[in-house]
C-alpha positions as CSV (number, residue, x, y, z in Angstrom):
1,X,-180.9,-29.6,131.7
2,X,-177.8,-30.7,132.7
3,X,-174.4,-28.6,133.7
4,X,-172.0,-27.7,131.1
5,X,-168.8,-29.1,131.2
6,X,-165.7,-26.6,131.0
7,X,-161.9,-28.7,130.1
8,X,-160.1,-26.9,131.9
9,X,-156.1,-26.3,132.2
10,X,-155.2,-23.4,134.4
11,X,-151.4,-23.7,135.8
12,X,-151.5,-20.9,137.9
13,X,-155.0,-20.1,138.5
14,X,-154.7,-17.6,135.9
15,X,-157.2,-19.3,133.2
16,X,-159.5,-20.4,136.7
17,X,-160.4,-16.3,137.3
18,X,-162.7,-16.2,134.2
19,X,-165.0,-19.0,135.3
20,X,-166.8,-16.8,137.9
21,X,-167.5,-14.7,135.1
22,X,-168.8,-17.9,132.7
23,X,-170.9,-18.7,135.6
24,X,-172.6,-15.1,136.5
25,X,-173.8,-15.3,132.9
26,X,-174.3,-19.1,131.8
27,X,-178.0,-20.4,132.1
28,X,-176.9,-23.4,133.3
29,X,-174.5,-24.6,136.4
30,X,-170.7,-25.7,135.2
31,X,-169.0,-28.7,135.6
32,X,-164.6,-28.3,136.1
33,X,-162.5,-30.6,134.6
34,X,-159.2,-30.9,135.1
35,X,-158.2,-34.5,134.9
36,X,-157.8,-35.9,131.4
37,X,-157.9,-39.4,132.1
38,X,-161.9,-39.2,132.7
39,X,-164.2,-39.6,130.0
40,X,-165.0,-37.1,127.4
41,X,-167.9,-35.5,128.5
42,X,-171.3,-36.3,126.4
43,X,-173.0,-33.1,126.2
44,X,-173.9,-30.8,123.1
45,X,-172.0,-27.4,124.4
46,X,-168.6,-27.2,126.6
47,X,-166.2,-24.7,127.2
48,X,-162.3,-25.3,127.1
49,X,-160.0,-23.0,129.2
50,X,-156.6,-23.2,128.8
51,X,-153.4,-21.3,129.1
52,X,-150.6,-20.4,126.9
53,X,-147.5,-22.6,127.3
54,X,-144.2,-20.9,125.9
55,X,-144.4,-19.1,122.8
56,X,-148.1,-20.0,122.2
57,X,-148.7,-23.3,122.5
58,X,-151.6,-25.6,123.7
59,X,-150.6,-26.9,127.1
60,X,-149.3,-30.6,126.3
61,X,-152.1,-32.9,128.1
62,X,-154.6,-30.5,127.0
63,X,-153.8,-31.1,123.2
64,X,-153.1,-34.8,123.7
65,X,-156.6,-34.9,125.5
66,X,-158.3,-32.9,122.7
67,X,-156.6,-35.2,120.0
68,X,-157.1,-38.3,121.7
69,X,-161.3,-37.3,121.8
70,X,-161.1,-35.7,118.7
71,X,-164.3,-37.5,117.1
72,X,-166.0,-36.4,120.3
73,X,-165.8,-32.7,119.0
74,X,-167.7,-33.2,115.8
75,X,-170.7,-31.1,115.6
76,X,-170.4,-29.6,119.2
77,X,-171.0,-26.2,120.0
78,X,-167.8,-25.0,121.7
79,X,-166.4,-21.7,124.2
80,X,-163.3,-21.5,124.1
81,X,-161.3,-18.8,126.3
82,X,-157.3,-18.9,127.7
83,X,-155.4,-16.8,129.3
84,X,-152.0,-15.0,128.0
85,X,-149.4,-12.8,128.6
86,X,-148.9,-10.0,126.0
87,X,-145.0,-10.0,125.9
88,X,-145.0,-13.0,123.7
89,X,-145.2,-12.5,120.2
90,X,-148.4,-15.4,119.7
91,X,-150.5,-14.0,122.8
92,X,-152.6,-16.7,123.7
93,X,-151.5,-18.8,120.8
94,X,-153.1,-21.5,122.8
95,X,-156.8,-20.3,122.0
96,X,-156.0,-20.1,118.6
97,X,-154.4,-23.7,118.6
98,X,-157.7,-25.2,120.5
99,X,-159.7,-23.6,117.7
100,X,-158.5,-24.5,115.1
101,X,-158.3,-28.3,116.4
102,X,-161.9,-28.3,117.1
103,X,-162.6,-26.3,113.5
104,X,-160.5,-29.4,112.2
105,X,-162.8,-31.9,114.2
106,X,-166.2,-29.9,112.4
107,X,-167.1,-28.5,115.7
108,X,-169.0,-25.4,116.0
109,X,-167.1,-22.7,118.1
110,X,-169.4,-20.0,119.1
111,X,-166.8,-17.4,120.2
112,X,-162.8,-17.5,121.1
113,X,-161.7,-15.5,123.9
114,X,-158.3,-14.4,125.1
115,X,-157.5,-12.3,128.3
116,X,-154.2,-11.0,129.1
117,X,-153.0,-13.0,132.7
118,X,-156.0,-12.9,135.4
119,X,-159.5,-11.9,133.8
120,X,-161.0,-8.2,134.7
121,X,-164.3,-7.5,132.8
122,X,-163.5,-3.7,133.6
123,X,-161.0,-4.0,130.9
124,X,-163.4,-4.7,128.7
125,X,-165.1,-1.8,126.9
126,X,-168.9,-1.8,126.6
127,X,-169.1,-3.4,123.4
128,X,-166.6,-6.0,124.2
129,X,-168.2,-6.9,127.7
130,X,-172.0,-7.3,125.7
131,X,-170.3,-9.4,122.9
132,X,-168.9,-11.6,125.2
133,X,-171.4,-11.7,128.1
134,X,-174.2,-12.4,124.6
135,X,-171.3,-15.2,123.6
136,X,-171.9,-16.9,126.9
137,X,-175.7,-16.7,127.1
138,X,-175.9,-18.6,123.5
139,X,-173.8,-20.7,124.0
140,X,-175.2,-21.7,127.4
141,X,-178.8,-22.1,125.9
């Protein structure tokens, strides 16, 4: 098996401090990409990480990248997770836009997860650490 590829747009490193976590849990190694020029990645499952820009939006390259390889989507099993900061009214509106793009493109998103600024699992309670950690083993299968 190969690694799984995780899109990634972190401006300040905030979105970056949940891959640690992705990795402790994923089955598989992870690839980091950052630079949407390169190809779309040809893989069945893949992760995109992205912070919230303004007052919710997908940060622009990100959403141009995602629209650009939009038939590349299609019937992929996705993890998508962003960071956010709570004094916004659309807190991580980002995760919601990425969703709904790949919804839109008939992928197949296995869980959406949002984290307020730099990730702490001991925020989490019990149930919501198993959910997610369970989230992560599935959809690294």
């Amino acid at each position: 098996m190969g690694s799984l590829p995780i899109i990634l747009a972190s401006n300040t490193g905030n979105t970056r401090t949940f891959i640690p976590f992705i990795q402790e849990y994923a089955k598989r190694d992870l690839q980091v990409i950052e630079d949407f020029n390169n190809p779309f990645p040809s893989c069945n499952s893949l992760a995109i990480g992205a912070y919230t820009w303004g007052n919710g939006k997908i940060p622009k390259r990100l959403k141009e990248y995602l629209i650009e390889n939009h038939l590349q989507l299609h019937g992929r099993e996705i993890f998508i997770f962003g960071s956010g900061n709570s004094v916004y009214p659309k807190f991580c509106g980002a995760v919601e836009g990425i969703k709904k793009i790949c919804l839109d493109c008939g992928a197949d998103v296995i869980a959406a997860f949002k984290f307020e600024q730099r990730f702490n699992a001991e925020k989490l309670t019990k149930l919501e650490l198993n959910k997610l950690i369970g989230s992560i083993k599935y959809w690294s299968r």
